[in-house]
C-alpha positions as CSV (number, residue, x, y, z in Angstrom):
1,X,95.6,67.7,143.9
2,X,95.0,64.2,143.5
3,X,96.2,61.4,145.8
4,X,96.9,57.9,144.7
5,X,96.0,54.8,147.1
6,X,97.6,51.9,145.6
7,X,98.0,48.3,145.7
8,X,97.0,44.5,144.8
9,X,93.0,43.7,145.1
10,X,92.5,43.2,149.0
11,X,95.3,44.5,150.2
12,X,92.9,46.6,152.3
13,X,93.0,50.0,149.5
14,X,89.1,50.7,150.9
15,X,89.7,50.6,154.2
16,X,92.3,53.1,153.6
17,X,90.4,55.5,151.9
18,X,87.2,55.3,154.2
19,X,89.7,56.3,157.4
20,X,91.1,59.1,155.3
21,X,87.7,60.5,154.4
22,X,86.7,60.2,158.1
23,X,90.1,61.6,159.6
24,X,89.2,64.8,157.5
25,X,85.8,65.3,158.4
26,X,87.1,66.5,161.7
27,X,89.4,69.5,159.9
28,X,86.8,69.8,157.0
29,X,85.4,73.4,156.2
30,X,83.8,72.3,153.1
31,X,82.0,69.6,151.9
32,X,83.4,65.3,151.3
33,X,82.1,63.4,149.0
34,X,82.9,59.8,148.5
35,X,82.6,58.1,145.1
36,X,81.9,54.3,145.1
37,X,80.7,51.4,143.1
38,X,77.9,50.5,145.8
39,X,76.5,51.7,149.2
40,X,78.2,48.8,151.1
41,X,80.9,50.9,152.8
42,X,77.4,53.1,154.0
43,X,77.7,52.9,157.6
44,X,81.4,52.8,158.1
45,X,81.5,56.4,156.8
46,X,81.1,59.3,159.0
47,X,77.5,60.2,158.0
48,X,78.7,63.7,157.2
49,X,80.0,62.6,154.1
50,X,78.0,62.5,151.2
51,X,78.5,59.1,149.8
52,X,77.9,58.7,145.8
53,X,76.9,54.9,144.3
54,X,78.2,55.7,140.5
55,X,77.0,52.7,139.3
56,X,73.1,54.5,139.7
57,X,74.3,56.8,137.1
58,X,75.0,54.8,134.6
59,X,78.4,55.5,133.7
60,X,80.1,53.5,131.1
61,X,84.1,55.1,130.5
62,X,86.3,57.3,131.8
63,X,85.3,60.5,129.9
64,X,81.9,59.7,131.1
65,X,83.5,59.5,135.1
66,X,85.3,62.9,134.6
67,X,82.2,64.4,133.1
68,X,80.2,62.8,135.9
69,X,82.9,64.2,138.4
70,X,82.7,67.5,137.3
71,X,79.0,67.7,137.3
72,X,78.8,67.0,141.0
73,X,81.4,69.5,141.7
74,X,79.4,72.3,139.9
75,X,76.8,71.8,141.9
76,X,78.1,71.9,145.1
77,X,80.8,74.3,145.4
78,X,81.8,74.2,148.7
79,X,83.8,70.3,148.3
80,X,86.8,70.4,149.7
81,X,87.6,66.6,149.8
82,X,86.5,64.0,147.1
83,X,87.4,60.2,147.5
84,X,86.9,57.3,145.2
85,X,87.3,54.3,145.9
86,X,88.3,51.6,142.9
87,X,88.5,53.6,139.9
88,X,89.8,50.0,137.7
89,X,86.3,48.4,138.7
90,X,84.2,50.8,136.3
91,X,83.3,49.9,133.0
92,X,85.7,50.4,129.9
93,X,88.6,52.0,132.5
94,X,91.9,50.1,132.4
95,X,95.1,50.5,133.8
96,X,95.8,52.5,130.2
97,X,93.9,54.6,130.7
98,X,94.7,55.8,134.3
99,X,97.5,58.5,133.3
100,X,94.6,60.2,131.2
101,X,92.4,60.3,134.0
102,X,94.5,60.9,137.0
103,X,95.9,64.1,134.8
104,X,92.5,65.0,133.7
105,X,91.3,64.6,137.4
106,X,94.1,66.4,139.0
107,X,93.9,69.5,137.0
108,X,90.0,69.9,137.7
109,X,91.3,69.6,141.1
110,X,93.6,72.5,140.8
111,X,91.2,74.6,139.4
112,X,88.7,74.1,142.4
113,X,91.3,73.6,145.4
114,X,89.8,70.4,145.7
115,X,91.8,67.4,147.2
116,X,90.8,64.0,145.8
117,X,92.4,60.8,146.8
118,X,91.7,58.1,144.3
119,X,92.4,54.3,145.3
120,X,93.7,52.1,142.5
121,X,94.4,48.4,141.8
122,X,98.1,48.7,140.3
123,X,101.5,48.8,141.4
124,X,103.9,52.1,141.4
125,X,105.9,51.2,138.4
126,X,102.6,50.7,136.7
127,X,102.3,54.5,136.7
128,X,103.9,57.3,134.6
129,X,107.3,58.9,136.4
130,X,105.6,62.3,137.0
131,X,102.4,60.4,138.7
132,X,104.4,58.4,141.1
133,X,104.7,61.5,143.0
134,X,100.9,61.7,143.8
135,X,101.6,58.0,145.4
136,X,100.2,59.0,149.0
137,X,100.1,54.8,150.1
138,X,101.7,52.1,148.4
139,X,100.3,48.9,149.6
């Protein structure tokens, strides 16, 4: 299932998600990985999490981030958690495009038992009704 991490740019949506991912590291049977745009956040991750810089892969649009997201999960089975931080900050993904991806996202997430929490710049009302559910934190 996916998780949503919401709110205005610097209302402190990062530093959300990085105490998430280390909170869960403690009840973790599987593998984290933690999706960013950089390796800034490096050292205040629990270095039992396998942090991911997307921008060293190139990725351009948000067929090209699910493909990308799937890939990693076929090669690693055993993640349980995946975070990622500032999906709006890629390339060519805007807040249109978000209920495509968040539904894309959440059914590879089904089909793996995987839980992802995704952290987004937008408000609630910006979403679809059915997504509003997966609203874990509304900044």
């Amino acid at each position: 299932m996916v998780h949503l991490i919401l709110g205005n740019k610097g209302k402190g949506k990062t530093k959300v998600v990085i105490d998430n991912a280390n909170a869960m590291i403690k009840e973790a049977k599987g593998s984290i990985v933690y999706i960013d745009q950089s390796l800034r956040h490096m050292y205040e991750l629990n270095n039992k999490i396998r942090l991911v810089n997307i921008k060293d892969y190139g990725i351009k649009n948000k067929d090209e981030m699910i493909g990308f997201i799937s890939g990693i999960i076929s090669q690693n089975r055993d993640i349980e958690y995946l975070y990622m931080d500032g999906l709006l900050k890629l390339d060519d993904v805007n807040a249109e495009d978000v209920d495509y991806v968040v539904r894309k996202l959440d059914s590879i997430c089904a089909t793996y038992k995987i839980d992802m929490t995704v952290s987004l710049s937008l408000n609630a009302d910006d979403l679809a009704e059915d997504l509003r559910e997966m609203v874990q934190t509304a900044l």
